[in-house]
C-alpha positions, -999 to 999 in steps of 0.1 A, spaced: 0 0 0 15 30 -7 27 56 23 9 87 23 33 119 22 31 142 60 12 167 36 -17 140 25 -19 127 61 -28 167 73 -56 166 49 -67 137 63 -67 152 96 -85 182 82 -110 167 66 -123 152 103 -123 180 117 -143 191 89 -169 165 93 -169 169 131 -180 207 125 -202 191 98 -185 213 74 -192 182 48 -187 202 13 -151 210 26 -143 176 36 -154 161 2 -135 183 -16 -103 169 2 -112 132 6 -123 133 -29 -83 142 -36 -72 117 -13 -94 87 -19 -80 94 -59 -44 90 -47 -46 67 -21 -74 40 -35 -66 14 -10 -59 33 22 -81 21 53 -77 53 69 -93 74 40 -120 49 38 -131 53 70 -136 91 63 -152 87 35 -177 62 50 -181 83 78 -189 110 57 -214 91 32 -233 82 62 -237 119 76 -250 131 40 -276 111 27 -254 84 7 -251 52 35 -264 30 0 -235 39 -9 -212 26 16 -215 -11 15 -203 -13 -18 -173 4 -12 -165 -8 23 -168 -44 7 -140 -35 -17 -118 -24 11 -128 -56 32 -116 -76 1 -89 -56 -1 -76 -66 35 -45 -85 47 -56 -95 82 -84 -106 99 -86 -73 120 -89 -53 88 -114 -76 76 -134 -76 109 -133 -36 107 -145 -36 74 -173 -60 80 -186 -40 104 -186 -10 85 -211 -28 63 -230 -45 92 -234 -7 105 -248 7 70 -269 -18 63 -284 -14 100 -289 25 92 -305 14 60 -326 -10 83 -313 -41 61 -313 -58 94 -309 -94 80 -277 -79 60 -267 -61 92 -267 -94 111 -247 -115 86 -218 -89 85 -221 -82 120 -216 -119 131 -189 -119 100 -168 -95 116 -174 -110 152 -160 -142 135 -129 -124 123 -121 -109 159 -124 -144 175 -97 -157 146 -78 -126 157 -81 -138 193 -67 -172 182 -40 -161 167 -32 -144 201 -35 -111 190 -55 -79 207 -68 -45 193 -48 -17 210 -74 1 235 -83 34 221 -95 62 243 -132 76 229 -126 114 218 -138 142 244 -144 119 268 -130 139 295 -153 174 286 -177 150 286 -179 143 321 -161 175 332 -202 190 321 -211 164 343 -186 168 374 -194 203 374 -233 201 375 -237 218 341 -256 189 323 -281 190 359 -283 226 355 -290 222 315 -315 191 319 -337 212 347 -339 244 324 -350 224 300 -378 207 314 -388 239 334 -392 257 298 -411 223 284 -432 226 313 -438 265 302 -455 255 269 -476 226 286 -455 202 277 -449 179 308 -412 162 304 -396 144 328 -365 129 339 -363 93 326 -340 62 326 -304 67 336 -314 104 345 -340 99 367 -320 66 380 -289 92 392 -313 114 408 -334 94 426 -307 64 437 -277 91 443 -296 125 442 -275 140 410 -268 128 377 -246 97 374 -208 102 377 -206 80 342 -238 91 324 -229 108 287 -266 118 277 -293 135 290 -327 112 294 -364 128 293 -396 114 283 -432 127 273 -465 115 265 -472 107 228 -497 131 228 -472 161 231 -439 145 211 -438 171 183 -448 200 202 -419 185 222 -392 185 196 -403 216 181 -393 234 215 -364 215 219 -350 229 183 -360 264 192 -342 261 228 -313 253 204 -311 217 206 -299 202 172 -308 168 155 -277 152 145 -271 145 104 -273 105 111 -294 81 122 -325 60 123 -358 78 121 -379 63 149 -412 76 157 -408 76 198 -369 80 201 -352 114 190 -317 124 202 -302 158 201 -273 177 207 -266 213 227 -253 240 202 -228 254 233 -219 225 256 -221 192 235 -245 173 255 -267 147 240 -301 143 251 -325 116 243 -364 119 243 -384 89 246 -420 88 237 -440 69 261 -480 54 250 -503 44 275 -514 9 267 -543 -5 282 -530 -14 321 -492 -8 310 -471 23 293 -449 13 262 -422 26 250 -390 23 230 -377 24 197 -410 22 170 -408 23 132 -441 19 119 -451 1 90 -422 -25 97 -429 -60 112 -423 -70 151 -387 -77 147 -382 -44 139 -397 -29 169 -380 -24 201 -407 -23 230 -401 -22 270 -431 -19 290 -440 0 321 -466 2 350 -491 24 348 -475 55 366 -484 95 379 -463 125 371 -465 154 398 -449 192 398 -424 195 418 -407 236 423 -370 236 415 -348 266 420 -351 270 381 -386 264 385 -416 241 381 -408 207 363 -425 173 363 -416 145 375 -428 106 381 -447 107 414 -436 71 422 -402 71 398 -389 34 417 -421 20 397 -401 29 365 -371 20 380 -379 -13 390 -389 -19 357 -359 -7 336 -332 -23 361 -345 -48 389 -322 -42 412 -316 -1 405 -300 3 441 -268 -18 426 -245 2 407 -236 -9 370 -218 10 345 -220 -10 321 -255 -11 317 -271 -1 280 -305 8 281 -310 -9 245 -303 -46 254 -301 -46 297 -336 -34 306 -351 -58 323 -388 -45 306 -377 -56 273 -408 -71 255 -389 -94 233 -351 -98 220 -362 -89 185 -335 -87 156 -336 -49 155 -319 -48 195 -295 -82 184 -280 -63 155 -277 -33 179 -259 -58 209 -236 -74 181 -226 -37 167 -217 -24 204 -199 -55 209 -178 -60 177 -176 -19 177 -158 -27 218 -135 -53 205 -125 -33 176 -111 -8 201 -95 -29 225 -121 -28 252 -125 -63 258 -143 -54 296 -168 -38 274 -174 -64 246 -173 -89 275 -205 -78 289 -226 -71 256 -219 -107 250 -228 -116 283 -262 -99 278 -269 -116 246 -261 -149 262 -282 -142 291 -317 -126 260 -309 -160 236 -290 -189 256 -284 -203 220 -267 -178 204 -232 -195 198 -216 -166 182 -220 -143 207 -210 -176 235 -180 -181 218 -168 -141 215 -174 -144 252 -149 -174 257 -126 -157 239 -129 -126 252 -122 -141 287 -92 -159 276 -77 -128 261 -87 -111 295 -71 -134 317 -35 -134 294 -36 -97 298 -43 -102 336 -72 -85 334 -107 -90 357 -135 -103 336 -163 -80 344 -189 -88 372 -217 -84 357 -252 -78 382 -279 -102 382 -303 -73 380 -329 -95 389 -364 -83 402 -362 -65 437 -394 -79 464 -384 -50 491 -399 -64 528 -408 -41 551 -418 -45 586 -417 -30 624 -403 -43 657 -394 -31 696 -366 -61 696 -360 -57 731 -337 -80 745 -328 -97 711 -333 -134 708 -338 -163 690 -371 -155 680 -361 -122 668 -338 -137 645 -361 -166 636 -386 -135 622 -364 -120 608 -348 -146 589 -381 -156 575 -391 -122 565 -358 -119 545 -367 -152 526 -397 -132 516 -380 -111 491 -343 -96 480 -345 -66 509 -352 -64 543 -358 -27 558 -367 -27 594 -383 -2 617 -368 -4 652 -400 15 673 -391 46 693 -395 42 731 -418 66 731 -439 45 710 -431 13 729 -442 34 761 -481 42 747 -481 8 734 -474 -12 762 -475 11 791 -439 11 803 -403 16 783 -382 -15 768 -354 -23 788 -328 -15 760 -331 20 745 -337 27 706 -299 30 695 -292 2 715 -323 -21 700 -311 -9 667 -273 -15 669 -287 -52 674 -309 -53 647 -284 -38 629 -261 -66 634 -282 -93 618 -273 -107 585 -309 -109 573 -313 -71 581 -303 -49 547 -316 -16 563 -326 0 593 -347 29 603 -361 44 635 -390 63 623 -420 52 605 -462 61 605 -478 39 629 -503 31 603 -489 17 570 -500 37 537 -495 25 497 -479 61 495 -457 51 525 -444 16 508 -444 31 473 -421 61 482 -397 36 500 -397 10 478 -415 -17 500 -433 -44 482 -444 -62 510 -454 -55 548 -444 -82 578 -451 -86 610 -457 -116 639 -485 -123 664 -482 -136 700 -517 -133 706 -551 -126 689 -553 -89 709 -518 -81 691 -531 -97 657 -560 -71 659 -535 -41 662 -512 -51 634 -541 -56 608 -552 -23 622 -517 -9 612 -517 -19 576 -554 -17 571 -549 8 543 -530 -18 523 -538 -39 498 -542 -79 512 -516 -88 480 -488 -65 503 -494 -81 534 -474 -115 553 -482 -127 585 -452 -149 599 -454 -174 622 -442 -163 661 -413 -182 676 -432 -203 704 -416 -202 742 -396 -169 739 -400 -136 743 -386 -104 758 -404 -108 792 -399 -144 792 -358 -131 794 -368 -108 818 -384 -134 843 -355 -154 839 -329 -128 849 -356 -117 878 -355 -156 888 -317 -163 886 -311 -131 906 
């Protein structure tokens, strides 16, 4: 191939930065030059892909990037190369096309792999501005404006996926977010994107046209932001990636609980926002209290309705894409995930294998990936005076309920009006105990003496536990969750021949 001349390769450079500024009528002029004088180079392909697919020519591109792939003296270049075309023929929504290349340059990388060879990692491009706008609270700032001027015209947007995850889990934005989530109602989508574009939000020149799922990009600071159109559906709320007119495995649809937004004031102003956001949450993620980075939205939601071939060709183009620039922690998990959506996919088992063997010459930890399985959150109330066996027999059961145990430890206040005189052990002392249990996953001191839905749903609680040592104290517990539905309530069996007086009587005896 021939070597291109120090002059050449600053056009080359030029001509990206071009095409980053989207100044595409002066990069063509100069990849046009080059791709005359340098027919064969891989690095002016690229551009010249990149650029066909930001104007309006991606037909264009498989042809040509299958001359290149031909062209190719190893099986990296060939795996690149195949993916270009797996990636055009996705835009074009040529998704059977799109798989065959995909899984054809997935098939390369794993001969690459054999051969003992590893892509060098690159580092993505303005990653570090990126989350500086995060670090510094200008992408918060940015995403509450936003909705507070939505909100202005009507339109009632909200924080949504790995947005409203960050602020409802940690109470900010997440440290490794890189986009902006918001969703709104169907019924006000292109009211929505029309005051998006005037707020100066821009579309981006690529991409497929969904009819629920627009992304944009801030004129000043960069950020991305993605709207999602949510439907309600009968019972449920849909949402996801739709393209009408195509057939189900072409659709991408996750499904919700039917959920409430309410107003909430901001120092930027009025904004809406889910009334019970862990119903949204538990859907997306299971388990949202568990951190994951790697999670995609795309392929990990747990509320997927179906792996259909439109998310598999986007799971095998983020994982060949990872493994094409040397993050193999990355590509791990995308194969992971497919494994875990279609057991039988044997391409995507054996990238996995050899992305772990590759991992483990390097000395490298193979990611740990969360089970991200569904959250049952128990809740329940205790004095735990004097904490005993049967304490720990209750406890243990509850926990067996469900993934979570949160317990109240009563105030000895309450105690006091309850059963007319104090517990021996005060509060901190009862909860230090409690505390100490491996069953227990959380402890609190303060909680309404009556159980509400609003009260379990704001906390997370999915069910409500308690014992009985007697029918009298059987009455006043079902008094206590009265207001909840029977589905959220578990009486446990009481631990016969112990109790905290029982103790007492025993000390009072041996003394």
């Amino acid at each position: 191939m021939k070597t291109m001349k120090k002059t050449d390769l600053d056009a080359l450079q030029q001509a990206k930065q071009y095409i980053v500024k989207e100044k595409f009528v002066e990069a063509e002029d100069l990849i046009v030059q080059l791709r005359k004088q340098y027919p064969q180079s891989s690095d002016v392909a690229k551009l010249w892909c990149s650029l066909a697919m930001r104007t309006g020519r991606i037909a264009d591109v498989p042809e040509y990037a299958e001359k290149i792939y031909r062209s190719a003296d190893n099986e990296f270049q060939k795996a690149l190369w195949a993916h270009y075309k797996g990636t055009a023929y996705f835009m074009l929504l040529n998704l059977p096309n799109a798989r065959l290349q995909f899984e054809l340059a997935l098939n390369h990388l794993m001969a690459w792999a054999k051969a003992g060879k590893i892509p060098l990692k690159k580092q993505k491009e303005n990653q570090s501005t990126q989350s500086d706008v995060f670090a510094t609270g200008k992408a918060e700032q940015l995403l509450w404006e936003t909705c507070v001027a939505l909100a202005g015209k009507g339109i009632p947007a909200f924080p949504f996926a790995g947005t409203l995850l960050g602020l409802v889990r940690n109470g900010q934005l997440l440290d490794f977010d890189k986009d902006l989530d918001i969703a709104v109602w169907m019924e006000s989508w292109d009211a929505c994107c029309t005051e998006l574009e005037k707020m100066g939000w821009v579309r981006p020149s690529m991409g497929i046209q969904y009819s629920n799922y627009r992304d944009y990009v801030h004129s000043e600071l960069g950020i991305t932001l993605d709207i999602c159109g949510l439907q309600a559906d009968g019972k449920r709320i849909t949402g996801g990636f739709c393209l009408p007119d195509r057939p189900p495995e072409y659709q991408r649809v996750s499904v919700f609980p039917k959920f409430e937004l309410e107003q909430r004031t901001m120092k930027q102003g009025d904004v809406y926002f889910p009334k019970q956001p862990e119903l949204i949450l538990n859907a997306f993620y299971g388990d949202w209290r568990t951190p994951n980075p790697n999670w995609d939205t795309v392929i990990s939601a747990v509320n997927l309705e179906k792996f259909t071939l439109l998310v598999r060709c986007y799971a095998y183009h983020r994982l060949a894409q990872y493994w094409l620039r040397g993050n193999l922690e990355k590509a791990w998990c995308y194969a992971y995930q497919i494994v875990l959506r279609d057991p039988d996919d044997v391409v995507s088992l054996r990238c996995r294998q050899w992305l772990e063997r590759a991992l483990v010459r390097l000395n490298r930890d193979i990611p740990c990936w969360p089970q991200n399985k569904k959250q049952i959150r128990v809740f329940t109330r205790m004095v735990a005076d004097l904490f005993h066996v049967g304490h720990i027999n209750f406890l243990r059961t509850a926990k067996s309920l469900g993934t979570h145990l949160t317990v109240c430890v009563v105030p000895d206040e309450r105690v006091l009006d309850n059963k007319g005189k104090l517990p021996v052990m005060t509060q901190m002392e009862r909860v230090a105990a409690v505390s100490a249990c491996k069953y227990v996953d959380h402890v609190i001191t303060e909680s309404p003496v009556n159980a509400t839905l609003e009260f379990m749903r704001q906390n997370g609680f999915d069910l409500y536990a308690f014992a009985c040592a007697d029918e009298k104290e059987r009455a006043d517990k079902y008094r206590q969750c009265a207001l909840l539905p029977r589905e959220m309530i578990r009486e446990l069996d009481y631990t016969p021949g112990i109790s905290s007086t029982d103790i007492v009587q025993r000390i009072l005896k041996a003394c």
